[in-house]
N, C-alpha and C positions, 0 to 999 in steps of 0.2 A: 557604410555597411548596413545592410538589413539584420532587424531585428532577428535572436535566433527562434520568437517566435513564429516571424513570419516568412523563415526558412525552413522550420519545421513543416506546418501548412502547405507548404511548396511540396515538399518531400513528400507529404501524405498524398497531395494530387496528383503525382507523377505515379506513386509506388500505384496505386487504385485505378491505374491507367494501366501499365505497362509489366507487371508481375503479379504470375498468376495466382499464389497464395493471397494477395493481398484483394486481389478480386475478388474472391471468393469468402475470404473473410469480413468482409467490412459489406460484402453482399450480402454473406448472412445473419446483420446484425438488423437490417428488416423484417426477421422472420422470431426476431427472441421476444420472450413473452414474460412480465413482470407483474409482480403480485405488488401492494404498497401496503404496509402494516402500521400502524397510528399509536403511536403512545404518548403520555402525554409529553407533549413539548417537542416530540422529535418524532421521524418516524426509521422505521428498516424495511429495506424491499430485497424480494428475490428474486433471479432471474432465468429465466429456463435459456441457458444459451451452449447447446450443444458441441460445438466449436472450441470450449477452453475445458473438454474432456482431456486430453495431455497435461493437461497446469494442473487440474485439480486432483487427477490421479497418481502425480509425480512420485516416484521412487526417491528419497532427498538422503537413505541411510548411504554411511562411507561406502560401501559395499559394492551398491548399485551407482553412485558419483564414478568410483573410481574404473568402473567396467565401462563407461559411455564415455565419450568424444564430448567436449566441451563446446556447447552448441552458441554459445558466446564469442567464441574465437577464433581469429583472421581466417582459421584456414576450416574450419565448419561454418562458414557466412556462406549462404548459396551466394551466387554469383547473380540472380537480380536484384539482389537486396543493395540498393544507395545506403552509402555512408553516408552522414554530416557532418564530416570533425567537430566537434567542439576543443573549446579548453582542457588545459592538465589532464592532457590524456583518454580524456573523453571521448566519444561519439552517440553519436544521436541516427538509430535506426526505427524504420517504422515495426510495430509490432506485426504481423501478418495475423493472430490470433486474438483479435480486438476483443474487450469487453467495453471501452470508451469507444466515441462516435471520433475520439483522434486518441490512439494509443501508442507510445513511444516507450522501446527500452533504451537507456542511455547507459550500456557499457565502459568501465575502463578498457582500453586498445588490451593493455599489459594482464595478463593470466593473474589475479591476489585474488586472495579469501573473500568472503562478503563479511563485510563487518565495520561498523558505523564507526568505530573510532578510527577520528584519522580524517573522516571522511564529511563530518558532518556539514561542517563549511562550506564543502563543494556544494551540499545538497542544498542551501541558501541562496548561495552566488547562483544558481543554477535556475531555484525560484526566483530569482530577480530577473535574469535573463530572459526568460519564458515571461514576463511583462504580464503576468495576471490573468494570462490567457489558456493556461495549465497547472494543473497540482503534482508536485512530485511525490514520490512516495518509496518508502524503504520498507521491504521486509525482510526479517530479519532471517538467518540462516535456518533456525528451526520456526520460524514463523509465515511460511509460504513461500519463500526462493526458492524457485524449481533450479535457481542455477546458484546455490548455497557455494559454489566453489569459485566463483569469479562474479567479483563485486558489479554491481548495479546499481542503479537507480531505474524508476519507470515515471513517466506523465500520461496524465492524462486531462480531458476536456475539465476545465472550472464548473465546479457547481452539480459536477454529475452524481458525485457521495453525499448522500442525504446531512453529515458531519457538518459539511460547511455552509451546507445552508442553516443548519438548526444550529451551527455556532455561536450566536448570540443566548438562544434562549435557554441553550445547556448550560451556559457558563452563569444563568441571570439566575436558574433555576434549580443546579445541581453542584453548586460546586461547594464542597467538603472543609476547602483552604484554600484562602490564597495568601501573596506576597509581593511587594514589588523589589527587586533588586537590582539597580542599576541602571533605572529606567525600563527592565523588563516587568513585564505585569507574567504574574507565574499562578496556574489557576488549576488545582485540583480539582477533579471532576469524575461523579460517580453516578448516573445516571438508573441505577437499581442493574444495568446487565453489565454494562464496558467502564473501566477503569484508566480513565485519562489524564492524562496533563496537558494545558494549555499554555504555550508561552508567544505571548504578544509584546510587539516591541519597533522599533526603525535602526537598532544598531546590531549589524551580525554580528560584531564579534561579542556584544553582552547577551546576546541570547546562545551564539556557543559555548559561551563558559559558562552560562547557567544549566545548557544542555547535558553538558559533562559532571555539573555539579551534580544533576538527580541521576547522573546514567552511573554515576560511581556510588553513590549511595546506594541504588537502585541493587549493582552488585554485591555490595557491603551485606544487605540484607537480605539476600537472597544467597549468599555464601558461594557463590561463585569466583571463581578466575576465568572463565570465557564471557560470552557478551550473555546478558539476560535476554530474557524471550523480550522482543517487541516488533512495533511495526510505529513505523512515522510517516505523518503528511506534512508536505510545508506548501505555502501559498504565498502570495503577498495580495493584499487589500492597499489599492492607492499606496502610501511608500510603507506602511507596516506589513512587519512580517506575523503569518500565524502558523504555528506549527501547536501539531497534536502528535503525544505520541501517548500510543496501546500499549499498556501492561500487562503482557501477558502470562498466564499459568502452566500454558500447555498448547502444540500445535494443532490438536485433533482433535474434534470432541467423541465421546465414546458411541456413538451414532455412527461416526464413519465408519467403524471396524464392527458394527454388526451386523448379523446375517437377517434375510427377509424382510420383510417391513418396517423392520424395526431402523435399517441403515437409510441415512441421510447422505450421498456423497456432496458433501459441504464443506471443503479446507480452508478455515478461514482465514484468509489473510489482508492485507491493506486494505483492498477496496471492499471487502466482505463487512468487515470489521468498520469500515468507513462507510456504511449503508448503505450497500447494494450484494447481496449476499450469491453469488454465482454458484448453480446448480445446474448439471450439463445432463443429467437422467431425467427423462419428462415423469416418468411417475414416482423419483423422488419430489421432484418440484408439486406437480398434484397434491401430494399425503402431507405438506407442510403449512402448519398450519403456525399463529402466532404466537402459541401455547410451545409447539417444538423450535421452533427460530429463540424464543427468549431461553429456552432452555441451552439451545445449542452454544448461544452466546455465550451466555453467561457463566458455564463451563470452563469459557478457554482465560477466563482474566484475571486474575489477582484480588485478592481479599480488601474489602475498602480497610481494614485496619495497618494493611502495607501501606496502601495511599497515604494514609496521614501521614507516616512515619517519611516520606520526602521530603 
């Protein structure tokens, strides 16, 4: 059997062929326009991409969820859109509304909540499968799921988030604490705006029990019984795995919700937060400068004196 990622790739040449959304989207991802901003060790870029006006405007309050058609499921799937099955329940569709040069949401078939416990596993097995040739990535219910009511996953092209390339030198450069537990190397990391965790390792199941081990502390100290704000990437480098996961404060920063000049529409989630910051108003993207981007950031993530406490 072929690799699923080279059944993906399949899927993406067919859908860019033969359905018109996807023509039209992945055509106009030639015409998006990107700033790159340098700090030390790492950088964040913006992108003026028109096209993912829907994602970043999303309505995600119960309110407006419960009034809309679940655009995830069997029976809201247009009809050119190819399935991929995947495993447990999965599927693998192209995204029609690309930010990556190859973008995939992978739905559960079955209508469940979005919410990472339960699930994280999949999200590994998932990076293994994809052969290094994709980043998976979760966002969380209030941290950018436009479809916060039926679980996800998304991929996209390797190496496109500024994150994974400057992975080494954040970790070499900014990290706060680490640990190793059970062969995981576990690496807190605090870069002056994003407040990360890094867990590297070659056994999925000790990196999901360490995953669970900061995601219920994580709760604990944040006084919650629902999931806490976050967002994760996972990948695999040759047979380790690397997953980062975003601690976040707040899904919006207060820029989004002002009036005139002052508003930025900017919701940051995975891949925002994973440096490539998606901005779909050309004269927001203009007025931003690397003075508003570190502010914006730095707003949505958690205090380094939580970090430690992981």
């Amino acid at each position: 059997m072929k690799k699923y990622s080279t059944l993906a790739k399949e899927l993406l040449d067919r859908q860019i062929k033969n359905w018109d959304w996807c023509i039209n989207g992945y055509g106009s991802l030639a015409t998006v326009i990107t700033h790159e901003f340098k700090y030390d060790g790492f950088s964040l870029k913006v992108q003026f991409n028109p096209g993912r006006m829907t994602s970043t405007s999303a309505k995600v309050d119960p309110k407006s969820i419960k009034e809309r058609k679940c655009f995830l499921c069997e029976a809201s799937l247009p009809a050119a859109q190819e399935r991929l099955e995947y495993k447990n329940g999965y599927r693998i569709l192209v995204n029609p509304f690309p930010i990556f040069p190859e973008h995939f949401t992978i739905p559960k078939i079955e209508h469940l909540p979005q919410q990472i416990t339960g699930n994280f596993g999949e999200m590994l097995k998932l990076a293994n499968d994809l052969d290094g040739e994709f980043t998976v990535f979760y966002n969380g219910p209030k941290c950018g799921a436009s479809a916060p009511d039926h679980f996800h996953f998304q991929a996209g092209t390797r190496k496109f988030m500024t994150v994974e390339n400057d992975f080494v030198t954040l970790k070499r450069r900014y990290a706060v604490n680490s640990r190793l537990t059970d062969g995981v190397e576990v690496t807190m990391v605090d870069d002056g705006i994003r407040k990360m965790v890094f867990l590297e390792g070659t056994n999925e199941m000790a990196i999901e029990k360490e995953f669970y081990s900061i995601f219920n502390r994580y709760s604990e100290l944040k006084h919650l019984d629902e999931e806490p704000l976050m967002n994760i990437l996972a990948w695999t480098e040759g047979e380790e795995f690397r997953v980062v996961v975003f601690l976040r404060e707040k899904h919006r920063p207060a820029r989004y919700f002002a009036e005139g000049t002052e508003r930025i529409l900017l919701s940051p989630a995975s891949v925002d937060i994973g440096g490539v910051g998606v901005i779909p108003v050309e004269d927001d993207f203009n007025r931003i400068t690397q003075e508003i981007l570190t502010e914006l950031m730095t707003e949505v993530f958690v205090t380094r004196e939580l970090l430690l406490k992981l």
